[in-house]
PyMOL commands that place a pseudoatom at each C-alpha (Angstrom):
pseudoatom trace, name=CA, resn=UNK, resi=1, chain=A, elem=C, hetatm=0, pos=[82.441, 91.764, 108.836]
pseudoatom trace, name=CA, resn=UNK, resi=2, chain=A, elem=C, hetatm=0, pos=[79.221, 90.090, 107.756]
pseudoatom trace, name=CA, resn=UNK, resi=3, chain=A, elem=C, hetatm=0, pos=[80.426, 88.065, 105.087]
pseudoatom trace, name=CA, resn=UNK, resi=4, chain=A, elem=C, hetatm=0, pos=[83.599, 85.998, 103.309]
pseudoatom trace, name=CA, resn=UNK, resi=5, chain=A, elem=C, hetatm=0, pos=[83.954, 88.965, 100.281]
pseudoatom trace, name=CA, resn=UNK, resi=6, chain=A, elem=C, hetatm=0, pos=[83.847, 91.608, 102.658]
pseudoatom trace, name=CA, resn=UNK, resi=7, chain=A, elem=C, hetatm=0, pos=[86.198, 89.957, 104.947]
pseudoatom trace, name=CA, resn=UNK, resi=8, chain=A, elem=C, hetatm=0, pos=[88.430, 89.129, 101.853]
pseudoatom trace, name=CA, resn=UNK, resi=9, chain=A, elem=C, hetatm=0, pos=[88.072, 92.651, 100.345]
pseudoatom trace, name=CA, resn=UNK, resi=10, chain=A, elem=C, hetatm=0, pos=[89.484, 94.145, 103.426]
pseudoatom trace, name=CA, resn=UNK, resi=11, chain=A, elem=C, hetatm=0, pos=[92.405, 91.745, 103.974]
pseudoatom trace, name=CA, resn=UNK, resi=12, chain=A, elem=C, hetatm=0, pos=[93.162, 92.726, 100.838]
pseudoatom trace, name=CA, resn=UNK, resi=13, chain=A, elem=C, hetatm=0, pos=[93.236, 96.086, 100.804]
pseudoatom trace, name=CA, resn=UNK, resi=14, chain=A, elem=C, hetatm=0, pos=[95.663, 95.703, 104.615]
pseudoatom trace, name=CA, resn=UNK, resi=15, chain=A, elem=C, hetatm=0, pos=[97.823, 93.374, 101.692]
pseudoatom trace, name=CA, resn=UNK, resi=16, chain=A, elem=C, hetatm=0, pos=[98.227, 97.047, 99.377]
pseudoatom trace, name=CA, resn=UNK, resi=17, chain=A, elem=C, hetatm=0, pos=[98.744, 99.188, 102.151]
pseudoatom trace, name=CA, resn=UNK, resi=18, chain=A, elem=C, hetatm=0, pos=[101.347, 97.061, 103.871]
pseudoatom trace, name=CA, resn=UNK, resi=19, chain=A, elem=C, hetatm=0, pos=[103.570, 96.666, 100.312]
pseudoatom trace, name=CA, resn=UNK, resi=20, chain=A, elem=C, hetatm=0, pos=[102.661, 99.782, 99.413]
pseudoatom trace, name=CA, resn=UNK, resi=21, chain=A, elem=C, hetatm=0, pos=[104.359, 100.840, 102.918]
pseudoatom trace, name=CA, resn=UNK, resi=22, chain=A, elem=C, hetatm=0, pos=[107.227, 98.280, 102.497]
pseudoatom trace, name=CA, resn=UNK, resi=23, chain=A, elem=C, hetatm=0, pos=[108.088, 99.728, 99.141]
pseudoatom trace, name=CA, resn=UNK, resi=24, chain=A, elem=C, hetatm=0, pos=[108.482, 102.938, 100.125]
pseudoatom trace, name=CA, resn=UNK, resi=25, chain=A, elem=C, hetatm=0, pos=[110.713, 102.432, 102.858]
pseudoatom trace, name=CA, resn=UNK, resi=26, chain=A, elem=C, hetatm=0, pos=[112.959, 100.646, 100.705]
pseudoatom trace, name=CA, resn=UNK, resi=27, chain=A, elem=C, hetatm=0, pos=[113.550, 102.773, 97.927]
pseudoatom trace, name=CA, resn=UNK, resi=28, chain=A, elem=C, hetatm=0, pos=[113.615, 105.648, 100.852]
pseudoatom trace, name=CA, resn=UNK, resi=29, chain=A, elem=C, hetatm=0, pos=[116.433, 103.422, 102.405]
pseudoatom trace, name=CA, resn=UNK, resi=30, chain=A, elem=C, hetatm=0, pos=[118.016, 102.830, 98.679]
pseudoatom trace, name=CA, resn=UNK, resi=31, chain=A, elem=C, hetatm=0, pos=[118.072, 106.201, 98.029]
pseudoatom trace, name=CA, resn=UNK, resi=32, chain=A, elem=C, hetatm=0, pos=[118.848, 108.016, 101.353]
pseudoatom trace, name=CA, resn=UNK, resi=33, chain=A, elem=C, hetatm=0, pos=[120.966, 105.449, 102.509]
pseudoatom trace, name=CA, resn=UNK, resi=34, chain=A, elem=C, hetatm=0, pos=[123.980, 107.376, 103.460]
pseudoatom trace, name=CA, resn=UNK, resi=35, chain=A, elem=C, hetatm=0, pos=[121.582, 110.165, 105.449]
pseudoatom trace, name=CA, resn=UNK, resi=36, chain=A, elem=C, hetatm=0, pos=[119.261, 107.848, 107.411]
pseudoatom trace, name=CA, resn=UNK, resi=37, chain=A, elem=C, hetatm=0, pos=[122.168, 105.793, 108.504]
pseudoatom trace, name=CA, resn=UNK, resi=38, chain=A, elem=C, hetatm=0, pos=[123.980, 108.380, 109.572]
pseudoatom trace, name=CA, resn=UNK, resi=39, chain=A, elem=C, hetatm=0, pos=[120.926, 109.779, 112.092]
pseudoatom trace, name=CA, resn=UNK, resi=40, chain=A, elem=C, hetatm=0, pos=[120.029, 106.782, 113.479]
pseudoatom trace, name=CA, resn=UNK, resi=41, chain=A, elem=C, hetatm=0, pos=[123.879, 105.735, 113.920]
pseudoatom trace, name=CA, resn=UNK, resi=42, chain=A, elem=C, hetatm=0, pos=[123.911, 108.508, 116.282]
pseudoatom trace, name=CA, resn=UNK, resi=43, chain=A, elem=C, hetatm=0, pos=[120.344, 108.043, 117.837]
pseudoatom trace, name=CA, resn=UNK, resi=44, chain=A, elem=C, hetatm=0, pos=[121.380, 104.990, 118.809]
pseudoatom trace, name=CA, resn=UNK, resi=45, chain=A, elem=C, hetatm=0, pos=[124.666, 104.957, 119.441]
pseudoatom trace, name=CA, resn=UNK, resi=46, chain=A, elem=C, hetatm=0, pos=[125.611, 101.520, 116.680]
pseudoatom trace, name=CA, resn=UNK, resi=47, chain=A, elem=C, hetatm=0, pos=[128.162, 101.844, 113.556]
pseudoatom trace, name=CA, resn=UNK, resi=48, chain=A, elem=C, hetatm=0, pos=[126.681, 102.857, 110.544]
pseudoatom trace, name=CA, resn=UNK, resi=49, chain=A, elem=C, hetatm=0, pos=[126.682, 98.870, 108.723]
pseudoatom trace, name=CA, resn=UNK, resi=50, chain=A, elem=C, hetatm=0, pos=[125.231, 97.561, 112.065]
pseudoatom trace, name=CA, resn=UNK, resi=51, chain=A, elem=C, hetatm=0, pos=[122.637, 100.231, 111.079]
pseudoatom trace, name=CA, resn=UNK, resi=52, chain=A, elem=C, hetatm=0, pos=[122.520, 98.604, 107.614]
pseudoatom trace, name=CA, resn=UNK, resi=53, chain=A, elem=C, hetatm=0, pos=[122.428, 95.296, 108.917]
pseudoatom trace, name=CA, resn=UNK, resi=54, chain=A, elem=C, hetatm=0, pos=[119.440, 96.465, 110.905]
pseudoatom trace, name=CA, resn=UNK, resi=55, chain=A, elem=C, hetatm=0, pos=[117.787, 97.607, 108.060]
pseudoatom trace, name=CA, resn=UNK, resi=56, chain=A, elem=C, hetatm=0, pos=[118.262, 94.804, 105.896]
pseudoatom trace, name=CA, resn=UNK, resi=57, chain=A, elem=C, hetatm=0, pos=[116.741, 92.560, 108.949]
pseudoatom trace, name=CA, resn=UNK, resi=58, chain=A, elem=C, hetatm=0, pos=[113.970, 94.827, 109.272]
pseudoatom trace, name=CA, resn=UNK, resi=59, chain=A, elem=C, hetatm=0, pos=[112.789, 94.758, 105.385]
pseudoatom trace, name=CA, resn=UNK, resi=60, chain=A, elem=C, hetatm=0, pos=[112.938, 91.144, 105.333]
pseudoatom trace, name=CA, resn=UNK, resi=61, chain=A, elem=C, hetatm=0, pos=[110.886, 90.330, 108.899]
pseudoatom trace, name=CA, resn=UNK, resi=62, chain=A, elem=C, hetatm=0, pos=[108.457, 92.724, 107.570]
pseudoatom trace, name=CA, resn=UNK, resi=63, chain=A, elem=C, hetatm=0, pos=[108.404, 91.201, 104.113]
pseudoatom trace, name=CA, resn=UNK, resi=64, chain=A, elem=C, hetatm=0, pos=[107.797, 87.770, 106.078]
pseudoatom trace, name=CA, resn=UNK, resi=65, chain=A, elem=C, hetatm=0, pos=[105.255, 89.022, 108.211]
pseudoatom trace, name=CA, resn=UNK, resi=66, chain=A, elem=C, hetatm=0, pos=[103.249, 90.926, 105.135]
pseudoatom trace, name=CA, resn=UNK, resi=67, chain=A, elem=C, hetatm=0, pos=[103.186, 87.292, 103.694]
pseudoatom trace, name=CA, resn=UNK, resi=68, chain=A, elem=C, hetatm=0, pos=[102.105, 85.515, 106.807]
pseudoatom trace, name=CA, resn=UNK, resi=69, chain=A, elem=C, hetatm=0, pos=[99.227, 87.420, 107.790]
pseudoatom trace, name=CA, resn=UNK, resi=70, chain=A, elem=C, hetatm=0, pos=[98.262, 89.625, 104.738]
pseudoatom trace, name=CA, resn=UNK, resi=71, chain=A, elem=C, hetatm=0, pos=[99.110, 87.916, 101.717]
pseudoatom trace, name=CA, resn=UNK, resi=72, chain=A, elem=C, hetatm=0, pos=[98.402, 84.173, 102.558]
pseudoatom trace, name=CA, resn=UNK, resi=73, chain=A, elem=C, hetatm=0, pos=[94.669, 84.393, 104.566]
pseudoatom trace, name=CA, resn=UNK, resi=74, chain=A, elem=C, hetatm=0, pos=[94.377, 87.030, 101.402]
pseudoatom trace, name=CA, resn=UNK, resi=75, chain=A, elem=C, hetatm=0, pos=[94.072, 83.783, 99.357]
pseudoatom trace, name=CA, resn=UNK, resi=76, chain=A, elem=C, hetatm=0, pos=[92.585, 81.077, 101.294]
pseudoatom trace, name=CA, resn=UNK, resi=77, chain=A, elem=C, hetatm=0, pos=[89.564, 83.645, 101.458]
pseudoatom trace, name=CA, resn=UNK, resi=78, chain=A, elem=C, hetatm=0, pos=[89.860, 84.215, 97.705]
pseudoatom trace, name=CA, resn=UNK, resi=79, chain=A, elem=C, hetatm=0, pos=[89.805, 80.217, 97.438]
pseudoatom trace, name=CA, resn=UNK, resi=80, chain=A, elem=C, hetatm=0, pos=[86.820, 79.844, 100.345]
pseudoatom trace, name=CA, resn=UNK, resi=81, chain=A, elem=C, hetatm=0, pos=[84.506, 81.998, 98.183]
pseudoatom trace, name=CA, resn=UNK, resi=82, chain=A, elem=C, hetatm=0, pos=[84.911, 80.654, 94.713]
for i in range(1, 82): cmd.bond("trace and resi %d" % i, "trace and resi %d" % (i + 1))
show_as sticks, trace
zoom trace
């Protein structure tokens, strides 16, 4: 990383990928909802809501962390180099 735009330009591009990834889990999860629960229900041996519960938990850390780390340093960098 030899400079702020290149820095930025990649933090960026880890911002795309990592919503692009967290929307297609959930509309995988909207839309398969009934099927996916089901599997990991019996992988791991929890009721099917605690397995929507689960889900719900692990959109939103996700979410959290995308803005954290991702979205947020994506910015101050944008701010730092104009």
């Amino acid at each position: 990383m030899n400079s702020i735009e290149t820095l930025t330009e990649f933090i960026g591009w880890c911002t795309l990928i990592n919503i692009g990834f967290l929307l297609v889990t959930s509309i995988l999860i909207l839309l398969m909802r009934t099927a996916v629960s089901n599997i990991h229900s019996k992988m791991f041996g929890l009721d099917s809501k605690d397995v929507l519960k689960a889900y719900f938990h692990y959109l939103a850390n996700y979410k959290i962390a995308i803005i954290i780390f991702n979205l947020v340093p994506y910015f101050a960098l944008k701010l730092m180099g104009s």
